[in-house]
C-alpha positions in Angstrom: -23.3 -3.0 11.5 -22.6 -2.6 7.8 -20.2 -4.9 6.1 -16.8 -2.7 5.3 -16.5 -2.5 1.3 -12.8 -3.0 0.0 -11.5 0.3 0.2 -12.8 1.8 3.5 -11.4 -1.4 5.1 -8.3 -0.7 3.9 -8.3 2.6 5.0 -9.7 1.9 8.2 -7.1 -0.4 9.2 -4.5 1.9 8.3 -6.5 4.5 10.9 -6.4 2.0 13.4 -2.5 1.3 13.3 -1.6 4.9 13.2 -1.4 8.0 15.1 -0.8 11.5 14.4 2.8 11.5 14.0 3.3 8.4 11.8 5.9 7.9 9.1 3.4 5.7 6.5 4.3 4.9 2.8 1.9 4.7 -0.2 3.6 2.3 -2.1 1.3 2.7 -5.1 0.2 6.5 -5.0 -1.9 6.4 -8.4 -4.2 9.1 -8.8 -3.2 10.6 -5.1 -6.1 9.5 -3.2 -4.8 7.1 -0.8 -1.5 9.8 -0.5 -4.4 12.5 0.3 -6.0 10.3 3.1 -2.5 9.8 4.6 -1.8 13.5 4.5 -4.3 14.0 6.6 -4.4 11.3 8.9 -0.9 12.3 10.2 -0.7 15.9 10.1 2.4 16.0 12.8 3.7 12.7 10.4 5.2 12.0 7.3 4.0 10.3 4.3 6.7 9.0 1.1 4.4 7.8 -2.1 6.3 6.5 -5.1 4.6 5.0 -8.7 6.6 3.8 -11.2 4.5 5.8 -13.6 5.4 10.0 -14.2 1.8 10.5 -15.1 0.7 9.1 -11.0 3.9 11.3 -9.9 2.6 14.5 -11.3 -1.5 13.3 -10.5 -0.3 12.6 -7.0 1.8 15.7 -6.3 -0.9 18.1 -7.6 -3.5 16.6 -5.3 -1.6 17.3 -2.7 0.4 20.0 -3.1 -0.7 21.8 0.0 0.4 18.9 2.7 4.3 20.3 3.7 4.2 16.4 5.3 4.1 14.8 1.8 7.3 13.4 0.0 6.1 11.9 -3.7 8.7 10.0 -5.7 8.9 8.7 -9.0 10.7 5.5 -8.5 8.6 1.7 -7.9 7.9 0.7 -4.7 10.4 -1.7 -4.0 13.1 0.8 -3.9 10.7 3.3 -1.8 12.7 2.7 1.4 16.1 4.0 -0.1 14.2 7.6 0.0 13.7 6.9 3.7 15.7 8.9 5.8 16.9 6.2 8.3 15.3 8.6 11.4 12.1 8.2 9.7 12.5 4.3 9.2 12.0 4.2 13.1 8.7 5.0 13.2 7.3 3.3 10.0 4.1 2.4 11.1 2.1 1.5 8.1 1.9 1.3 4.2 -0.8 0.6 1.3 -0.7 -1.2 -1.9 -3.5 -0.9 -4.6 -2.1 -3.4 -6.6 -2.8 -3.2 -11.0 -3.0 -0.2 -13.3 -3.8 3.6 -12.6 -7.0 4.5 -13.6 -7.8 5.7 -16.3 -4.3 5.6 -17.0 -2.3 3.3 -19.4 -3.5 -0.9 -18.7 -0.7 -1.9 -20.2 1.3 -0.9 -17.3 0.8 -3.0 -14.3 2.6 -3.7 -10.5 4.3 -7.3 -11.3 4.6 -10.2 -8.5 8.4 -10.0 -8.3 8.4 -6.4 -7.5 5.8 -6.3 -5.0 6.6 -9.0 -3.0 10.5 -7.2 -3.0 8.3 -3.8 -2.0 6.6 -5.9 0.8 9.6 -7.6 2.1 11.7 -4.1 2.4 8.9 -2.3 3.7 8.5 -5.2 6.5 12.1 -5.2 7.9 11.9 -1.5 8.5 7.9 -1.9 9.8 7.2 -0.7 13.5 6.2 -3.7 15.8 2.1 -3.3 15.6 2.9 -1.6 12.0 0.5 -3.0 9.1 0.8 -3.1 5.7 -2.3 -3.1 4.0 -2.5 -4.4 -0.2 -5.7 -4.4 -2.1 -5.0 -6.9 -4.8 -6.8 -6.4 -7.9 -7.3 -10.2 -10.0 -9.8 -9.1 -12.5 -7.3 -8.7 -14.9 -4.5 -11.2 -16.5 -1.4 -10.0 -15.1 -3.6 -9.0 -11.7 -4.3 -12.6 -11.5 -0.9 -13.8 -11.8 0.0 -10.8 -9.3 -2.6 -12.6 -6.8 -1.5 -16.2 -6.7 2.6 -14.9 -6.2 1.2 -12.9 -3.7 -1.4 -15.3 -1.8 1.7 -17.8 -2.2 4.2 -15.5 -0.4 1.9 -14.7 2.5 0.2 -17.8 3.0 4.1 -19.1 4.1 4.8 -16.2 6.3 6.2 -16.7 9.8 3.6 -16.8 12.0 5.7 -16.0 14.4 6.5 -12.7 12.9 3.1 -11.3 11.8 -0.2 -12.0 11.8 -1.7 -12.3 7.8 -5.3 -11.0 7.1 -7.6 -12.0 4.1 -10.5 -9.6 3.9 -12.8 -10.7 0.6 -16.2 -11.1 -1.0 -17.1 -14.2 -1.7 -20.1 -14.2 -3.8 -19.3 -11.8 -6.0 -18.3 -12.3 -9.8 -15.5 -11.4 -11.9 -12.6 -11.8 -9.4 -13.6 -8.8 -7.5 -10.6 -7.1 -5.3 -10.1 -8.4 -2.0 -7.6 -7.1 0.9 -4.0 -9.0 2.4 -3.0 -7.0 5.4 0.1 -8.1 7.5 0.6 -7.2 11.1 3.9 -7.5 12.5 4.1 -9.0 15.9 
């Protein structure tokens, strides 16, 4: 068995937690590649992706233009259930976070703690029972590192009894590589 690298564990415990008619959210859609992998994991679904920034918006909706099960916002994530419709909110059975900057985009515009941990708070209440939310964190950077610790503090005081809180990282490796938090509810 080969060791799962950062981003194909994420996406495969997103696989694992879904099925073909999932509502999931991409609560930082970026470039569009994570929104992409959704599409096409729940053809008979629906997947909502928001980014704060236009520039991800436009990225994102040109990637994939040709999904009819795509919504793509231009709002920041912790509003993204407001665009919800409530019927839809029933069967939310996973979201993803790649926390940071776009990119190639603009560094100077990051995900910040407060907003995140609001994002993963709201998209928890409306979370199927066995729904994950999956966040690759990103603490090779200054504000990424201050990102990190709120969010490692937040999680590591989770009810138990609610959900169950994965760390998935690399230890050996240098420069504050990226590491995984998912969160299971029970």
């Amino acid at each position: 068995m080969i060791i799962q690298r950062i981003l194909p564990f994420a996406k495969q415990l997103i696989e694992t937690h879904v099925n073909s008619s999932s509502i999931v959210i991409d609560a930082t859609c970026g470039n569009g590649w994570d929104t992409q992998f959704l599409a096409q994991l729940v053809p008979d679904g629906y997947v909502y992706a928001c980014d704060i920034q236009a520039a991800a918006v436009e990225k994102t909706s040109e990637r994939v233009q040709s999904f009819k099960n795509v919504k793509v916002i231009h709002t920041g994530h912790e509003h993204i259930i407001d665009y919800i419709p409530t019927q839809h909110r029933q069967s939310l059975d996973a979201a993803i976070f790649n926390l940071g900057y776009l990119p190639k985009g603009d560094k100077s515009i990051v995900t910040h703690p407060d907003t995140t941990i609001c994002a993963i708070e709201n998209i928890f209440k409306q979370l199927s029972s066995e729904g994950i939310i999956v966040v690759v964190v990103y603490p090779g950077h200054p504000e990424g590192q201050i990102e990190s610790n709120a969010v490692h503090q937040f999680l590591s005081h989770f009810d138990q009894n609610m959900a169950h809180v994965l760390k998935y990282e690399f230890i050996n490796q240098q420069n504050n590589p990226p590491y995984i938090v998912a969160i299971e509810k029970r």
